[in-house]
C-alpha positions in Angstrom: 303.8 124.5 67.1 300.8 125.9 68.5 298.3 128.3 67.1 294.6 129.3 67.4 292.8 130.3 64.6 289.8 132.5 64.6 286.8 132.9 62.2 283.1 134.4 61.9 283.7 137.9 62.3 282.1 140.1 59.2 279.7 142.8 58.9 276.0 142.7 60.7 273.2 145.3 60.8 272.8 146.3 65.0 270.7 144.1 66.0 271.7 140.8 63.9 274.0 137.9 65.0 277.4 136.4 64.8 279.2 133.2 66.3 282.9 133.5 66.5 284.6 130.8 66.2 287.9 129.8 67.4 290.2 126.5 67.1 293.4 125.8 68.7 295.9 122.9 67.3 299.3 121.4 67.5 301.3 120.0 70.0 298.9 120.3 73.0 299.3 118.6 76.2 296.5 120.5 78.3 294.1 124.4 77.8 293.0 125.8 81.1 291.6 129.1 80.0 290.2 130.6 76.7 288.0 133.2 76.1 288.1 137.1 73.8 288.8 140.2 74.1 288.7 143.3 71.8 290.5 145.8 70.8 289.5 149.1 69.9 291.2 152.4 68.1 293.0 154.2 70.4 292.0 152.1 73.6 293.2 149.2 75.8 292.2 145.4 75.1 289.2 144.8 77.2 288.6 141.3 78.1 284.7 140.0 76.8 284.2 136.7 77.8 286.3 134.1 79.8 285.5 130.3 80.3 287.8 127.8 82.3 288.3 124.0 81.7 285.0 123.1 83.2 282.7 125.2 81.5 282.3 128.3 83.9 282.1 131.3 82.1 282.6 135.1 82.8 281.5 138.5 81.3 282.0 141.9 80.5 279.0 143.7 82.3 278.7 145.3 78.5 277.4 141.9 77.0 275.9 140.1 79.3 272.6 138.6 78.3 273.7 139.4 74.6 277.0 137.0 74.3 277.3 133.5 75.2 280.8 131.9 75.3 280.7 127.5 75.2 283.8 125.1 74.3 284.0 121.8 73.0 287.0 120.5 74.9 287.2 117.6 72.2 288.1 119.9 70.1 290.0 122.4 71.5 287.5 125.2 70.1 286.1 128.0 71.7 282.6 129.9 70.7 281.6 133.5 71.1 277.9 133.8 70.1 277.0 137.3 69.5 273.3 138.5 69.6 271.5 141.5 69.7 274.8 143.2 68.2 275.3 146.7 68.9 277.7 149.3 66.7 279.7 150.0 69.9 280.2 146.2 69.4 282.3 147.2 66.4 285.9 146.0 67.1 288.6 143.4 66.7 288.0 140.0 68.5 290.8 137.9 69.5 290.4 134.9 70.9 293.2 133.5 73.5 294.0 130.2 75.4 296.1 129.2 78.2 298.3 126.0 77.0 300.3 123.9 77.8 302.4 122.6 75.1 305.8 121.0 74.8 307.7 124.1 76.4 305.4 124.1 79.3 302.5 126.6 79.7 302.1 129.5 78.0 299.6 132.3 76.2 298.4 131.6 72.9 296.7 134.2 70.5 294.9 134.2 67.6 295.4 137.2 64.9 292.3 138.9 65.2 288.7 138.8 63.4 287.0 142.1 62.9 283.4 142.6 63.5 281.5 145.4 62.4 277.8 146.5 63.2 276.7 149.4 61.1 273.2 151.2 61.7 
C-alpha cells in the first residue's frame, strides 16, 4: 500500500511562515512528480507548485517568490515552504505524487492540510 501523508498546515498571521511537509511510503518502486495544489470553497483545485525527479520546480504565478517547493528523494518527502503568507493563501493543501508501485504507475494523494492566514 501506498500513501502520502501531509503535515505543517495551521494558522499564521499574513505575513508569517509555514513549511508543509509531505511523506510518501510503502511499496515504492519509482516517484516522478510531486508537488500541491489547493483547494478552495466553491472553486476548482489549482495546482501551486510542481517539482520532477531532478529537482526542476514550477509555479503558480500567485506565489512565486513567496513559495519554494525542494524534495529529498532519499526520503520520498516533498516540501512546500510558505513565506510572506497572504489570507487569500487560506485554503486546503494537498500534496500529490506520481508512483510507481507494485500495480504499475499511478496518482497518489494525500488527505489535505488546511492552512489559514488571518489579518
Amino acid at each position: 500500500q501506498v500513501q502520502l501523508v501531509e503535515s505543517g498546515g495551521g494558522l499564521v498571521q499574513a505575513g508569517g511562515s509555514l513549511r508543509l511537509s509531505c511523506a510518501a511510503s510503502g511499496s515504492i518502486r519509482s516517484i516522478d512528480s510531486m508537488g500541491w495544489y489547493r483547494q478552495g470553497t466553491g472553486k476548482p483545485r489549482e495546482l501551486v507548485a510542481s517539482i520532477d525527479s531532478g529537482g526542476s520546480a514550477n509555479y503558480v504565478d500567485s506565489v512565486k517568490g513567496r513559495f519554494t517547493i525542494s524534495r529529498d528523494n532519499a526520503k520520498n518527502t516533498v516540501y512546500l515552504q510558505m513565506n510572506s503568507l497572504k489570507p487569500e493563501d487560506t485554503d486546503v493543501y494537498y500534496c500529490y505524487a506520481f508512483i510507481m508501485a507494485n500495480t504499475g504507475w499511478a496518482n497518489y494523494w494525500g488527505r489535505g492540510t488546511q492552512v489559514t492566514v488571518s489579518s
